[in-house]
C-alpha positions in Angstrom: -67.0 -41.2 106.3 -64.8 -43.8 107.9 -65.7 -47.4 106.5 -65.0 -50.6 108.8 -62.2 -52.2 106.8 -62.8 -56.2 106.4 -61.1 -58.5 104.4 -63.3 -59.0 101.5 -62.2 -55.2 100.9 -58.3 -56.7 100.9 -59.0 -60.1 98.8 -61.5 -57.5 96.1 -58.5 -55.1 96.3 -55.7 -57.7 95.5 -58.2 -59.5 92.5 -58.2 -56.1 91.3 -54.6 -55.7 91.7 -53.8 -58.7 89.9 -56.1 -58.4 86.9 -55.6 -54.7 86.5 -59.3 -54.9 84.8 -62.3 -54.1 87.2 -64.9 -55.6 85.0 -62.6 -59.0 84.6 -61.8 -58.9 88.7 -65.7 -58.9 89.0 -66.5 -62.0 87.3 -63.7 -63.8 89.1 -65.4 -62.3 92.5 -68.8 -63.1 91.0 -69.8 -60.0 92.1 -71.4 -56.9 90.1 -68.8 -54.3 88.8 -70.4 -51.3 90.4 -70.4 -53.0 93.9 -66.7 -53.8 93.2 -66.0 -50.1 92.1 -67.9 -49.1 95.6 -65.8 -51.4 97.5 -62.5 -50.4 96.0 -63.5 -46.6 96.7 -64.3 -47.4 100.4 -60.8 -48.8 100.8 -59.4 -45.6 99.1 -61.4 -43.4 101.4 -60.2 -45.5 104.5 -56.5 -45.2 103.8 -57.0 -42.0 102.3 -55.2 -42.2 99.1 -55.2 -43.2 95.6 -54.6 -46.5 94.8 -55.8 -47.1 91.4 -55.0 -44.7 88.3 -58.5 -45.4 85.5 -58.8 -43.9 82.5 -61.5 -45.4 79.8 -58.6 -48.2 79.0 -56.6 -48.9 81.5 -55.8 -49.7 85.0 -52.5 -48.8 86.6 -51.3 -48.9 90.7 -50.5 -46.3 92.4 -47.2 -45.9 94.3 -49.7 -46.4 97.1 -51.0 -49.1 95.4 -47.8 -51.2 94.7 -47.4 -51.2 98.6 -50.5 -52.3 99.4 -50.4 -55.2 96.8 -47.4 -56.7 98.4 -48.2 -56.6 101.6 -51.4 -57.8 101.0 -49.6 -60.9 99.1 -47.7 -61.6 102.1 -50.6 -61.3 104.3 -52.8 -63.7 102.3 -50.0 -66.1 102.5 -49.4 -65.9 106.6 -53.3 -66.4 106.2 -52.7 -69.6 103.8 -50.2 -71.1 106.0 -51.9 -70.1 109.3 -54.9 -72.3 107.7 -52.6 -75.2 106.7 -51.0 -75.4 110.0 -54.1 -75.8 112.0 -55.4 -78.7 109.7 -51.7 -80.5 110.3 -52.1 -79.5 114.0 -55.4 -80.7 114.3 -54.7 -84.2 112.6 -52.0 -84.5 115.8 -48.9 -83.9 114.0 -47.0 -80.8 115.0 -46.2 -79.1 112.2 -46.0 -78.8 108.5 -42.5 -77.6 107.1 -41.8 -76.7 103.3 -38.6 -77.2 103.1 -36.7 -76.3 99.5 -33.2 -77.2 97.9 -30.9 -77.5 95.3 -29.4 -81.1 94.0 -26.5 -81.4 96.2 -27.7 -80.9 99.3 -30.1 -84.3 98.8 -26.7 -85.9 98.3 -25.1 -84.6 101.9 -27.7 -82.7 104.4 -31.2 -83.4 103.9 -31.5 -87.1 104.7 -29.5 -87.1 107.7 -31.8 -84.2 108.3 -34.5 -86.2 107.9 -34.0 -88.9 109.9 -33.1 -86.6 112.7 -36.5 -85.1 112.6 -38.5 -87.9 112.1 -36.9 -89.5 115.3 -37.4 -86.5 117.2 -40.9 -86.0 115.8 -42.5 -88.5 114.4 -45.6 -87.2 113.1 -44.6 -83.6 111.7 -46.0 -83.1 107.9 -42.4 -82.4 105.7 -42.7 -81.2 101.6 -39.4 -81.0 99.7 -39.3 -79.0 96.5 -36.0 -79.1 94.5 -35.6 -75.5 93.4 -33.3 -72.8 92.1 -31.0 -71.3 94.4 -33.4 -67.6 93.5 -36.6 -69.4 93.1 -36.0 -70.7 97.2 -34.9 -66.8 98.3 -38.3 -65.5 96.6 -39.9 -68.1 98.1 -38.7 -67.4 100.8 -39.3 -63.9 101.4 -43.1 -64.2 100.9 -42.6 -67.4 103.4 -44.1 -69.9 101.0 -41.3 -71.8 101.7 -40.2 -72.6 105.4 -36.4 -73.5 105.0 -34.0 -73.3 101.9 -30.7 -74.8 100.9 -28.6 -73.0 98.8 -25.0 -72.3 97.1 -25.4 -68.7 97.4 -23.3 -65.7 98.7 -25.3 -62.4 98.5 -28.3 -63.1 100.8 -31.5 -61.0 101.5 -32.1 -58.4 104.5 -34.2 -60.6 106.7 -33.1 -64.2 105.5 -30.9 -65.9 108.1 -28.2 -67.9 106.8 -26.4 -70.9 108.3 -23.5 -72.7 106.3 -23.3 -76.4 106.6 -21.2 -78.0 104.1 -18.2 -76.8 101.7 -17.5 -78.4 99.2 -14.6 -78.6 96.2 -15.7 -79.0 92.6 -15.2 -81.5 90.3 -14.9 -82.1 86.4 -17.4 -84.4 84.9 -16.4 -86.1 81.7 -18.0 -88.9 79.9 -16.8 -92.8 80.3 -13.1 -93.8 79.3 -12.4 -90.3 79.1 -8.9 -90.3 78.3 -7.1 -88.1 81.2 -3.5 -87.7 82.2 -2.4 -88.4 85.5 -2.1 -84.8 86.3 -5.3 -82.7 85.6 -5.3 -79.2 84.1 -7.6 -76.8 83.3 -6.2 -75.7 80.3 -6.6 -79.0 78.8 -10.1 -78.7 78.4 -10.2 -75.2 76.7 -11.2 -76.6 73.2 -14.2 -78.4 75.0 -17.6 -77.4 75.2 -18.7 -77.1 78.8 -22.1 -77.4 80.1 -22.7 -75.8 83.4 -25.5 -74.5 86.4 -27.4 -71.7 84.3 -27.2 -67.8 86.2 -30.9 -68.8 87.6 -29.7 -71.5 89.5 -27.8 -68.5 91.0 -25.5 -65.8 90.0 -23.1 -65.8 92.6 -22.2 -70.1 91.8 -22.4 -69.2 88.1 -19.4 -66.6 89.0 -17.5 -68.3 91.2 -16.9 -71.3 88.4 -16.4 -68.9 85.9 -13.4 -67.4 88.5 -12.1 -71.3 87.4 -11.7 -70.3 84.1 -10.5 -66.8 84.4 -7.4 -68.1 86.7 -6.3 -70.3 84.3 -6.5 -67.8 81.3 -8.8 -68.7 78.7 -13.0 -68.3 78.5 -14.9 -71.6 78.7 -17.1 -72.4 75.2 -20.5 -72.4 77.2 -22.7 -74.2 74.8 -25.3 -76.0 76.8 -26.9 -74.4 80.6 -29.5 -76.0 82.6 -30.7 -75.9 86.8 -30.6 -79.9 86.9 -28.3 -81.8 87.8 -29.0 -85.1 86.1 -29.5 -83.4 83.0 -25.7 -82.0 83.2 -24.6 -85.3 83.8 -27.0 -87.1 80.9 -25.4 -84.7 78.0 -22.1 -85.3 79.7 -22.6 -89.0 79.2 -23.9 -88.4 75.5 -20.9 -86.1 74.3 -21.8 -83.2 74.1 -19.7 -81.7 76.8 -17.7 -81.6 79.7 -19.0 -80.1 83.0 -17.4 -78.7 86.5 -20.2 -79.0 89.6 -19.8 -79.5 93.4 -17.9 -83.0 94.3 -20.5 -84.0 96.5 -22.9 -84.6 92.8 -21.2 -87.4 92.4 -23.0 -89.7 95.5 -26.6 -90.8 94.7 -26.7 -90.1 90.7 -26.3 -93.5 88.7 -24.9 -91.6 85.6 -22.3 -92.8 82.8 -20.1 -90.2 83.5 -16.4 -90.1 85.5 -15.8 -87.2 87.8 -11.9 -86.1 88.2 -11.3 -83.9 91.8 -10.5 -80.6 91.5 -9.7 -80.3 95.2 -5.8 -78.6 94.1 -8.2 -75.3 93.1 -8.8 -73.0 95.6 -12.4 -72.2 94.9 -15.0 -74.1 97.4 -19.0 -73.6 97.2 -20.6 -73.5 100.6 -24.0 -75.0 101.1 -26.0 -73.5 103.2 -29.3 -73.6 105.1 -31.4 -69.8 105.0 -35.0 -68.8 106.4 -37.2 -66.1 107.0 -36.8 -64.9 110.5 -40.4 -63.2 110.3 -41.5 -66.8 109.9 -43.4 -68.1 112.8 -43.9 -71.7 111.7 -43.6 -73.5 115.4 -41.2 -76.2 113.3 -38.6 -73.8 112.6 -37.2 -74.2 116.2 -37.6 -77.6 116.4 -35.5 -78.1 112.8 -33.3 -75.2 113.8 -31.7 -77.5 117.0 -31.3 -80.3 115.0 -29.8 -78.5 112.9 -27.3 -77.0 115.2 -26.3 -79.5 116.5 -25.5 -81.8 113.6 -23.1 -79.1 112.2 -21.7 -78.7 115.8 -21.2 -82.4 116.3 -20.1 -83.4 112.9 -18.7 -81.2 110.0 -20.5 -81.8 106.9 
């Protein structure tokens, strides 16, 4: 028998998915079990495969089922944001745009950006989230997010990726920090260094460790964190010295000196990244201002 697939049978499906426990799915649906079992078996039949294993304990996908999950995820998202745009939309405005990013870039990019858009469009809807450079790329890839900034190398099939500011890095150190005239790494080997954990992203966390290896010695690591003002707050209190992108320094009122490391030859790019299976109708519009602010002026 082929069953008229709707999407209750997708949103019972994915509660089903997600709480691997049909009786528990079924109070959360406020429907009966049986008619949740029924439901589930129509969808089965329609597809024609498997996409539950039961036994009397558990619950497990299916291959079949994994698929289906995500792409259902992604579906009820486009769905989400479909729902969010025509409330924005229908309050005037032309858009909504989430936009996400890591510390630095509120320091060089994203006001200028800003401005730009808000002069070019006064009434679009614009969220910032300041997130890990891995939290934005998963993000990203279910298009909960619209736009990402990032300092990171190893992008994605499907992301787009746009550089728009490299930077140097620089040593932070606390106040009066006695320093010679000329820095060197080396000097600091005996210090404890606090740095950008691996989740703010891999690829940043390696290319300051490169710093290290270069000049022969392995950094004492003793203190990691995704936050920027936090680096720069245990800096101030002692408990380290720290080595983050030069542009950190503008906008933070910290107790903390930073010394220019621009002799090294390692840079961090920033860059802007998004979904090209995003169809948000304010991805064009940011995407020329964009453009052309790179174009006209280096960052």
């Amino acid at each position: 028998m082929r069953y008229q697939i709707e999407l209750r049978h997708l949103l019972y499906f994915k509660t089903v998915a997600e709480e691997l426990h049909f009786r528990k799915a079924a109070e959360k649906l406020f429907i009966a079990q049986p008619g949740l079992s029924r439901q589930i078996k129509e969808l089965e039949e329609f597809y024609k495969a498997d996409l539950f294993i039961r036994d009397k304990r558990n619950v497990k996908l299916t291959k079949a089922g994994e698929y289906l999950k995500k792409e259902i995820e992604l579906l009820f998202t486009n769905l989400n944001n479909i729902q969010g745009q025509i409330e924005v939309i229908s309050q005037g405005k032309i858009t909504s745009l989430k936009l996400g990013f890591v510390g630095s870039a509120i320091q060089t990019i994203l006001p200028q950006l800003l401005v730009e858009l808000k002069h070019k469009q006064p009434l679009i809807d614009i969220s910032l989230n300041e997130l890990s450079n891995e939290v934005q790329m998963q993000l990203l890839q279910r298009n909960e997010l619209d736009f990402g900034f990032v300092r990171i190398t190893d992008i994605p099939l499907g992301i787009n990726f746009l550089p728009v500011f490299t930077d140097h890095f620089a040593l932070v150190v606390p106040k009066n920090y006695h320093k010679n005239k000329t820095i060197d790494i080396t000097d600091f080997k005996n210090e404890s260094f606090i740095l950008f954990t691996k989740e703010y992203s891999n690829t940043y966390f390696d290319l300051v460790m490169s710093i290290f290896h270069d000049h022969g010695f392995h950094p004492n690591v003793t203190l990691k964190t995704v936050n920027a003002l936090s680096i720069f707050n245990l800096v101030s209190q002692g408990l380290g010295v720290a080595i983050v992108p030069s542009s950190l320094q503008k906008g933070y009122q910290t107790d903390v000196e930073f010394i220019e490391l621009d002799h090294l030859p390692q840079r961090t790019t920033l860059a802007m990244v998004w979904n090209n299976q995003n169809r948000n109708p304010g991805i064009p519009l940011l995407l020329t201002v964009i453009k052309k602010m790179v174009k006209n002026k280096p960052l």
